[in-house]
C-alpha positions as CSV (number, residue, x, y, z in Angstrom):
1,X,-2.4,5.3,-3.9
2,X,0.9,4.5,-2.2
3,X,2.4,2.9,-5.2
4,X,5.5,1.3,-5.5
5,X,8.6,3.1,-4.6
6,X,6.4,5.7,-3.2
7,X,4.5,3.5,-0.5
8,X,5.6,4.8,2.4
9,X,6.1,8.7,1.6
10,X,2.6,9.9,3.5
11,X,0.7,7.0,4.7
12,X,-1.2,8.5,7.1
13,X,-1.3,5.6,9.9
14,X,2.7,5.7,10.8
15,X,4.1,5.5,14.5
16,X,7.7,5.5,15.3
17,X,11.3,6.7,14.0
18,X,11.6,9.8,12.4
19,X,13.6,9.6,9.2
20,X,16.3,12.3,9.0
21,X,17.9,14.6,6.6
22,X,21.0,14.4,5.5
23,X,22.2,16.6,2.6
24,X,21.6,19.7,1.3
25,X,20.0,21.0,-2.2
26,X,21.0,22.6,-5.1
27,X,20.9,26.3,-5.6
28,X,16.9,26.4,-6.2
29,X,17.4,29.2,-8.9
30,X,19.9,27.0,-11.0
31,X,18.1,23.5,-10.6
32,X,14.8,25.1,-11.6
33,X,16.2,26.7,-14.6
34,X,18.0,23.3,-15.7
35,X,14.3,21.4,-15.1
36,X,12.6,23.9,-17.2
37,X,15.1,23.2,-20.4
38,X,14.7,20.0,-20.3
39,X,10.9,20.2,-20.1
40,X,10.6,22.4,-22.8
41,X,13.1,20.5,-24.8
42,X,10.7,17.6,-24.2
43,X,7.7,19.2,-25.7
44,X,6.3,20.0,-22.1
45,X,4.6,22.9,-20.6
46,X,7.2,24.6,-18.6
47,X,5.8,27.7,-17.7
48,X,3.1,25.9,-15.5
49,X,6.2,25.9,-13.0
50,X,6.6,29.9,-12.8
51,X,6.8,31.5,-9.7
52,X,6.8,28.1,-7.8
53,X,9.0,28.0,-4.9
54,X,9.9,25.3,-2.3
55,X,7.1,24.3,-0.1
56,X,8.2,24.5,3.5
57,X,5.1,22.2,4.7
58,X,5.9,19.6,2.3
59,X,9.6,20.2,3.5
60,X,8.5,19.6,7.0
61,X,6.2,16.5,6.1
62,X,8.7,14.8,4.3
63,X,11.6,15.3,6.7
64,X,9.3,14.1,10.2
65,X,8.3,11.3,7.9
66,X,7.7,8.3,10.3
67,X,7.7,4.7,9.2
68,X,4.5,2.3,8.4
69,X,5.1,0.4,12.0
70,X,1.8,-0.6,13.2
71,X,0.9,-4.1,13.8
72,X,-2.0,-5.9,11.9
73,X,-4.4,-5.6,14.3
74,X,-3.7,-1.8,15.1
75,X,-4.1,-0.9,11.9
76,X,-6.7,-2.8,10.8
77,X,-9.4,-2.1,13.2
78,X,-8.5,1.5,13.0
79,X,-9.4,1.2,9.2
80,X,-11.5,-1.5,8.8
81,X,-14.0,0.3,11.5
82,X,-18.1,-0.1,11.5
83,X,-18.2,3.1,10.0
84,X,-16.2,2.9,7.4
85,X,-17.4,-0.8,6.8
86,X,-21.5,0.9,6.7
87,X,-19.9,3.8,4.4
88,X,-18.7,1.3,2.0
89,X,-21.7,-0.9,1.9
90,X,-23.6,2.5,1.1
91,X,-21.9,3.3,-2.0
92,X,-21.9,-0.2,-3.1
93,X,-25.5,0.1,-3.6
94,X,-25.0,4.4,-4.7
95,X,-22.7,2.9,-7.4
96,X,-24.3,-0.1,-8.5
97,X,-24.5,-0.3,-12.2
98,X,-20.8,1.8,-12.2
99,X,-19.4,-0.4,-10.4
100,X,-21.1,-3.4,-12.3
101,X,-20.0,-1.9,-15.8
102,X,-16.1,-1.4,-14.4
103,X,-16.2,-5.5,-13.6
104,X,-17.7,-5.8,-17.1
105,X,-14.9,-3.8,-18.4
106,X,-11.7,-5.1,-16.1
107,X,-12.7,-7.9,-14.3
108,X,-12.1,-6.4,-11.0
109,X,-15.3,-7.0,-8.5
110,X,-16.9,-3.9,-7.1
111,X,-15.8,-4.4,-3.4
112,X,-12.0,-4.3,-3.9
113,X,-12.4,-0.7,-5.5
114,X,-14.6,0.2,-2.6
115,X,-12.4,-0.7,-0.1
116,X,-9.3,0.8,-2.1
117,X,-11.5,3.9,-1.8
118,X,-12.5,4.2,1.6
119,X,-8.4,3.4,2.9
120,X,-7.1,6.3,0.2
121,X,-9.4,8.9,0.4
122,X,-12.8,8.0,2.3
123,X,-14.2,7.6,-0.2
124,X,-13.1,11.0,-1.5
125,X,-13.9,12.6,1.0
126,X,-10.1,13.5,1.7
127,X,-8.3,13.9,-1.4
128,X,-5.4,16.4,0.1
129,X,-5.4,20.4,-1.0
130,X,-1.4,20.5,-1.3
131,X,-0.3,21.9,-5.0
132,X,0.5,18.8,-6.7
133,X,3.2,20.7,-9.1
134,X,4.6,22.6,-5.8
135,X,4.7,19.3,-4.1
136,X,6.7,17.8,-6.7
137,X,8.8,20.7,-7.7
138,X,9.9,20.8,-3.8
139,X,10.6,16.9,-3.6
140,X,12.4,17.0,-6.7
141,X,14.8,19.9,-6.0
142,X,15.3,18.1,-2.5
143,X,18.5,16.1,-2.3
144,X,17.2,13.0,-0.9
145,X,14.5,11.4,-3.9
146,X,15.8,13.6,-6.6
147,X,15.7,11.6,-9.7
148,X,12.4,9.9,-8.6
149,X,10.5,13.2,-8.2
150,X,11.8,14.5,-11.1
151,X,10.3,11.7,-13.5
152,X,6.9,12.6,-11.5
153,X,7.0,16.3,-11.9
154,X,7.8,15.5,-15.7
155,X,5.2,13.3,-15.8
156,X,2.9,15.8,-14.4
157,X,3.8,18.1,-16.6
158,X,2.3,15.4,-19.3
159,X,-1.0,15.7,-17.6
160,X,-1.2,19.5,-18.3
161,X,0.1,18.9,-21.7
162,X,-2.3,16.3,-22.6
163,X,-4.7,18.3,-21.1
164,X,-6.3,15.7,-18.1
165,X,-5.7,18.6,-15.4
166,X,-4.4,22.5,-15.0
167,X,-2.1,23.0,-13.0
168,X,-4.7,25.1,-10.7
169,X,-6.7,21.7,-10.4
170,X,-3.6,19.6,-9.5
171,X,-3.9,19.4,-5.6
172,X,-3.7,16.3,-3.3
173,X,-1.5,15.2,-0.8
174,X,2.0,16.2,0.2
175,X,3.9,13.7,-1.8
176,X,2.2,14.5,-4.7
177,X,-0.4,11.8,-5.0
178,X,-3.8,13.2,-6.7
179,X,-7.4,12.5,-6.9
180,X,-9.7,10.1,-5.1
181,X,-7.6,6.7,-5.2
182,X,-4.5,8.6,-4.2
183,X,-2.3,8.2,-8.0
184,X,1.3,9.1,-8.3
185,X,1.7,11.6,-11.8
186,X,3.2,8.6,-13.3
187,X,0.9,6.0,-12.5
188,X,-2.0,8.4,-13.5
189,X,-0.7,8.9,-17.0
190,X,-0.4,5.5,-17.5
191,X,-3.3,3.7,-15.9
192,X,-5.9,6.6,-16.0
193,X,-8.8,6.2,-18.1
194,X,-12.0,8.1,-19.1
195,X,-14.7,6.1,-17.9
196,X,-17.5,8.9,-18.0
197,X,-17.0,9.4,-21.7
198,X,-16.4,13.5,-21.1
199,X,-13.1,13.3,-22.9
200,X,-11.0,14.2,-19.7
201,X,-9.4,11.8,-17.4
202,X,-10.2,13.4,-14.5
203,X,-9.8,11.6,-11.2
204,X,-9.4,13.7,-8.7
205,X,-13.6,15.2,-9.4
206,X,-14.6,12.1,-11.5
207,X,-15.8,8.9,-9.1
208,X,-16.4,7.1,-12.6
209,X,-12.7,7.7,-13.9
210,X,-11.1,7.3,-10.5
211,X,-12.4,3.7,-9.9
212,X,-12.2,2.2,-13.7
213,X,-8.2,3.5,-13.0
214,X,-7.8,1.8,-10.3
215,X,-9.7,-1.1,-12.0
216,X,-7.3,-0.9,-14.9
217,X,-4.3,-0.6,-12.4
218,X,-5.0,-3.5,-11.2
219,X,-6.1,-5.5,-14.4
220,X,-2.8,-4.3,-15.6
221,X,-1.0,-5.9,-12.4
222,X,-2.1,-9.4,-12.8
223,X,-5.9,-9.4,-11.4
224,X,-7.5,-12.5,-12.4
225,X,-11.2,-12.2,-13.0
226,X,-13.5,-13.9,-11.0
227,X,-10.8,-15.4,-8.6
228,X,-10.4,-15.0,-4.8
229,X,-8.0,-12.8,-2.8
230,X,-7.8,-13.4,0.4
231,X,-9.8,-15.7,3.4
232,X,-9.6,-15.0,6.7
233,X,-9.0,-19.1,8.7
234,X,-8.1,-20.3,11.9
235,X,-5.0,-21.7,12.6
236,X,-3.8,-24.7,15.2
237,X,-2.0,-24.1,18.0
238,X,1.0,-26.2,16.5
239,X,1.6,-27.2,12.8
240,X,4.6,-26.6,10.2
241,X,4.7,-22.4,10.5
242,X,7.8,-22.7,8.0
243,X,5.2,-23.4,5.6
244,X,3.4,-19.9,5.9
245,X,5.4,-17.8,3.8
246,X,3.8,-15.5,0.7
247,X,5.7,-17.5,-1.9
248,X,4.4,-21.3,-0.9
249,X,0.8,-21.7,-2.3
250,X,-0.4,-24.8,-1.9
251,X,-4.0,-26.6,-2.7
252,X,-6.7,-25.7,0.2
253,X,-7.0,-29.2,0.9
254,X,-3.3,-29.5,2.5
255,X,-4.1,-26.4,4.3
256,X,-6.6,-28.2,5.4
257,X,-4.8,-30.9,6.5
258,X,-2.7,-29.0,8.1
259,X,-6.0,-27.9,11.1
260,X,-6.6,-25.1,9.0
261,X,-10.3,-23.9,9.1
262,X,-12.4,-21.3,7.9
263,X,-12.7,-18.0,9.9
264,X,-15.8,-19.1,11.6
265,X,-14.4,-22.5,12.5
266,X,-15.9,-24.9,9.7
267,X,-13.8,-26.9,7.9
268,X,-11.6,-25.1,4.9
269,X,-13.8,-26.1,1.6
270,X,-12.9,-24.9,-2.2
271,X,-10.7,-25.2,-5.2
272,X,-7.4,-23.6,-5.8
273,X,-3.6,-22.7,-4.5
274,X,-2.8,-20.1,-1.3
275,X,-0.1,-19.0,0.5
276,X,-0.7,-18.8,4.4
277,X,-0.3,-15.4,5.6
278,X,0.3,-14.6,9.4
279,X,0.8,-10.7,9.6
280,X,1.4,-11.1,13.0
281,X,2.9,-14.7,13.7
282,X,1.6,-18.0,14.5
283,X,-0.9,-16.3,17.5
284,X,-2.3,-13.7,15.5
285,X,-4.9,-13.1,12.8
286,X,-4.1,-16.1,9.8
287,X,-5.5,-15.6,5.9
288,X,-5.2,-18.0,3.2
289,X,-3.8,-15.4,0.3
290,X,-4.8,-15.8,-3.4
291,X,-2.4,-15.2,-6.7
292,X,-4.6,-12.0,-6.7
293,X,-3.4,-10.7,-3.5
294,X,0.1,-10.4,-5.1
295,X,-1.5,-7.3,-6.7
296,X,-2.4,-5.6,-3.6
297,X,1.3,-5.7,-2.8
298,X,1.4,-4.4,-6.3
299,X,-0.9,-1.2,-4.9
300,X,1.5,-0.9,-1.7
301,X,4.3,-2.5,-0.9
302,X,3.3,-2.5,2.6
303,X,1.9,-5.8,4.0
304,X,0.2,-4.3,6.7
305,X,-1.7,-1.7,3.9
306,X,-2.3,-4.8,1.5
307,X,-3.5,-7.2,4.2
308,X,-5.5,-4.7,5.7
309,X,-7.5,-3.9,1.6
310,X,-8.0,-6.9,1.2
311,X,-9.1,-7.8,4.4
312,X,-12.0,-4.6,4.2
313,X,-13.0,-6.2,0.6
314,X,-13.2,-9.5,1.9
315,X,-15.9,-7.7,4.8
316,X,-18.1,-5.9,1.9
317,X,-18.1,-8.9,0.1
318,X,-19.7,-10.6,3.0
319,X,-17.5,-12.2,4.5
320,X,-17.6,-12.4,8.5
321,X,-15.0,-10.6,10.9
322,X,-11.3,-12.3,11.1
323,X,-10.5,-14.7,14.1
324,X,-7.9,-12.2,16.1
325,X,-5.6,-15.4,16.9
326,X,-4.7,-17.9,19.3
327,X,-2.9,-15.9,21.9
328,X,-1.9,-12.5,22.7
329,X,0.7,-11.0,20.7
330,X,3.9,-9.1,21.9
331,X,4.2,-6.6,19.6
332,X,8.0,-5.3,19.1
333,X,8.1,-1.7,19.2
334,X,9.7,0.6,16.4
335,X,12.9,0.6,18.4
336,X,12.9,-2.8,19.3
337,X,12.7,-3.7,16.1
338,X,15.5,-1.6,15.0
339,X,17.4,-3.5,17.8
340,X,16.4,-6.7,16.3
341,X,17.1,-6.1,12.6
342,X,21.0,-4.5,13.8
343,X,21.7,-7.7,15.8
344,X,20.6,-10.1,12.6
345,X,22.7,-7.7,10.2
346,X,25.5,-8.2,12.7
347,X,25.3,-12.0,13.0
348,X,25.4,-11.8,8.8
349,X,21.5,-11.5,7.9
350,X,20.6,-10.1,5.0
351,X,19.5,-6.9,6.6
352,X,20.0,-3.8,3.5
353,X,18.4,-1.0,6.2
354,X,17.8,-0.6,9.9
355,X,14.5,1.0,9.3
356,X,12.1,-0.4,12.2
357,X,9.8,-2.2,9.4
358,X,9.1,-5.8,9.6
359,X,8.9,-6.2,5.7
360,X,9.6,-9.3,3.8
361,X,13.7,-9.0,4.5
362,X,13.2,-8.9,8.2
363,X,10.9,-11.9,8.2
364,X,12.7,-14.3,6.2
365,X,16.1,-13.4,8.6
366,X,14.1,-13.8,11.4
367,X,12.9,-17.5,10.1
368,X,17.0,-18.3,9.7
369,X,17.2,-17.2,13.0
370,X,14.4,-19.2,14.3
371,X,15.2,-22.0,12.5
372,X,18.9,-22.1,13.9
373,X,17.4,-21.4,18.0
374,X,14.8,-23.9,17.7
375,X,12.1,-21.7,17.9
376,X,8.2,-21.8,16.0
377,X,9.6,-20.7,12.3
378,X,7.0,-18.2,11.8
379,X,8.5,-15.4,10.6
380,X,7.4,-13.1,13.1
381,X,9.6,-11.0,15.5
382,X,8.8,-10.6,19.6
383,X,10.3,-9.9,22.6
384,X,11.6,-13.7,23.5
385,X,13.3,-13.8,20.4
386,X,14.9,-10.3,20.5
387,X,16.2,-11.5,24.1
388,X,17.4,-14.9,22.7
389,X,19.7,-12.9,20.1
């Protein structure tokens, strides 16, 4: 799980920029002695850290890091694929009365764990076989997340104490991310539960523990039982796109008057408020998102990643596949982008970091901009408006 702060560290599905290094570390020798002291004075088991050194792969990993810059689309039908989608569908019917007795539990229906699974880990199939405590040990001691891989490796260092894991049975992925729905140390300690009643909390070899964690993640977040997430629609070729922003909800039935319809073309039917998502601008794919989507985001901070989970939920749930949009979409690429987002910092946009990511900053500067040239406000960056700048 890519969660929070750590949502873009090793996302495997990255294209673009590589992110550079710019410091240099502490004497390894000295910072390692100064972590153990204050682990032991915290009650933790320090000596699970002896004889770890730096791992140069993780090194390497971290420092050719890319960033999440595929479209929608891209991404999606790379993930959301008819494999993957018959996969899921298996081991909804494998895990049947699990799954049934996590909703029971949490609330939290049996296809958004499913699809949660099958984007992390395929299903745990690919859990990552990097030592978790090396992993962290070597990001901590690195000068350029310090303090936030520190709280992980103590909070790993919990897990051993507590006894959930040994360190021999920490491994996952490069970042330090562990068992088969991808949890940071931090958010395992907190959210992991024992669901098969063994006494451990073991999700990296438990499929019961790993999905009634990610079931209590999310009940923790905000998940609403028995509420929708996400709904794939048409859109019109024109209509008010300043309206489609994640913070507007509104009831379906001004979407609908709007010329929003359902993904198969039938008119837009049901209670409740949703925001009108356009990943991709007013051409592209168009979903109606739920208050429960906000927890995706919760998940992974990455809209792409969140869209793209909820989407594959929505398709084991039943639903049918998305309308791909209205037009053809011209896609900026990573170092267009970072073109863009310098020439809306430099005409006073509230742009923090040139980064190539169209995240929630670079779309709401991009409306302003819009807005001011006369163009569709959408939110969406291409090539005519990168020209117009």
């Amino acid at each position: 799980m890519q969660y929070l702060t750590v949502a873009l560290l090793s996302v495997g599905m990255l294209s673009g920029a590589v992110v550079e290094a710019d410091c240099t570390p502490p004497d390894f020798k000295r910072w390692m002695a100064d972590f153990q002291q204050e682990a032991t004075t915290g009650g933790m088991p320090a000596d699970a850290l002896k004889r770890l050194k730096p791992d140069p792969a993780v090194i390497n990993r971290d420092r050719s890091q890319q960033v999440f810059a595929q479209d929608f689309l891209t991404f999606a039908t790379k993930k959301v694929s008819a494999n993957r989608l018959s996969l899921g569908r298996a081991h909804l019917k494998t895990h049947a009365a699990l799954l049934k007795r996590i909703e029971q539990e949490y609330g939290v229906p049996a296809e958004i764990l499913v699809a949660l699974w099958g984007l992390e880990t395929d299903f745990g199939a690919v859990t990552g076989d990097f030592s978790t405590l090396r992993s962290l040990v070597t990001l901590a001691h690195d000068c350029r997340r310090p303090e936030m891989f520190r709280a992980e490796l103590l909070s790993a260092l919990q897990l051993v104490q507590k006894g959930d894991l040994t360190p021999a049975k920490m491994r996952g992925a490069w970042a330090g991310e562990m068992g088969q729905l991808q949890f940071m140390a931090s958010s395992y300690d907190r959210y992991a539960v024992d669901f098969d009643g063994d006494k451990h909390r073991d999700l990296i070899h438990s499929s019961a523990d790993a999905l009634a964690s990610a079931a209590n993640l999310l009940k923790v977040n905000g998940w609403q039982a028995g509420e929708p997430w996400l709904q794939a629609v048409q859109v019109p070729a024109e209509m008010d796109w300043s309206l489609a922003r994640l913070n507007n909800r509104l009831p379906l039935e001004d979407w609908a008057v709007q010329g929003i319809k359902d993904a198969d073309g039938s008119p837009l039917s049901g209670n409740g408020s949703a925001a009108l998502l356009l990943p991709m601008g007013r051409h592209g794919p168009a979903f109606l998102a739920f208050p429960n989507f906000a927890v995706f985001l919760q998940w992974n901070e990455s809209t792409v990643y969140a869209t793209t989970a909820g989407y594959f939920a929505t398709r084991l749930a039943g639903a049918p596949a998305l309308h791909q949009g209205n037009a053809p979409v011209k896609v900026l690429s990573v170092a267009q982008t970072k073109q863009l987002q310098a020439k809306l910092q430099a005409q006073g946009q509230a742009i923090a970091k040139i980064d190539g990511i169209i995240g929630e900053e670079t779309r709401e500067a991009v409306r302003q901009v819009q807005q001011k040239l006369g163009l569709p406000v959408d939110g969406y960056p291409d090539t005519e408006l990168l020209t117009r700048l």
